[in-house]
C-alpha positions, 0 to 999 in steps of 0.5 A: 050680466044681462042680456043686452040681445034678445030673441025677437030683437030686430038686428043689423050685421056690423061685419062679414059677408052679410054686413048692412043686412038685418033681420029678427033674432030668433034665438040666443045661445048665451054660453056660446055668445052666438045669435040666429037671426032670419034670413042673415048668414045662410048656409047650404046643408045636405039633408038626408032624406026621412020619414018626416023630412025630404032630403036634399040640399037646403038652406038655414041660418047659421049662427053669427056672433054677438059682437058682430051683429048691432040692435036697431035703434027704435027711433031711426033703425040705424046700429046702436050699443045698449045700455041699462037703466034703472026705473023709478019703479025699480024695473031695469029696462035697455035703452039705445045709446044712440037716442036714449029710447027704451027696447022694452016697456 
């Protein structure tokens, strides 16, 4: 199936501590249906310390699943489904469901 989130995607949280936030999708891990997305779901970590790396503890985004998190519709930035659709051109393109504009040109 293709993807209906990609990395770069500007997202909004559906459920959980983070609900209403938004933020960038950095990266998509398809196999686990996971999504890391800045500044949305942070954790603290224990960092030991290394030659490259100063130890201690440190926050980072964990990953959050796909059914919860929604894109940002590109006319009004409210949570919209996804949809295909097929060119005249033959390219296959995402369209909002919400207002029927296209993700990506």
């Amino acid at each position: 199936m293709a993807a209906k989130i990609r990395k770069g995607d500007k997202v909004i949280v559906l459920t959980g501590r983070d609900k209403g936030r938004s933020g960038e999708v950095i990266e998509v891990r398809p196999t686990e249906g996971r999504a890391l997305v800045r500044g949305v779901n942070m954790v603290k970590r224990h960092q030991k310390q290394t030659a490259q790396q100063e130890g201690g503890i440190i926050s980072k985004e964990a990953s959050i699943h796909l059914s919860n998190i929604a894109l940002a519709d590109p006319k009004d930035g409210k949570p919209t489904r996804v949809g295909f659709k097929i060119m005249n051109d033959g390219r296959k393109v995402r369209v909002a469901r919400r207002s029927g504009a296209e993700i990506d040109g």
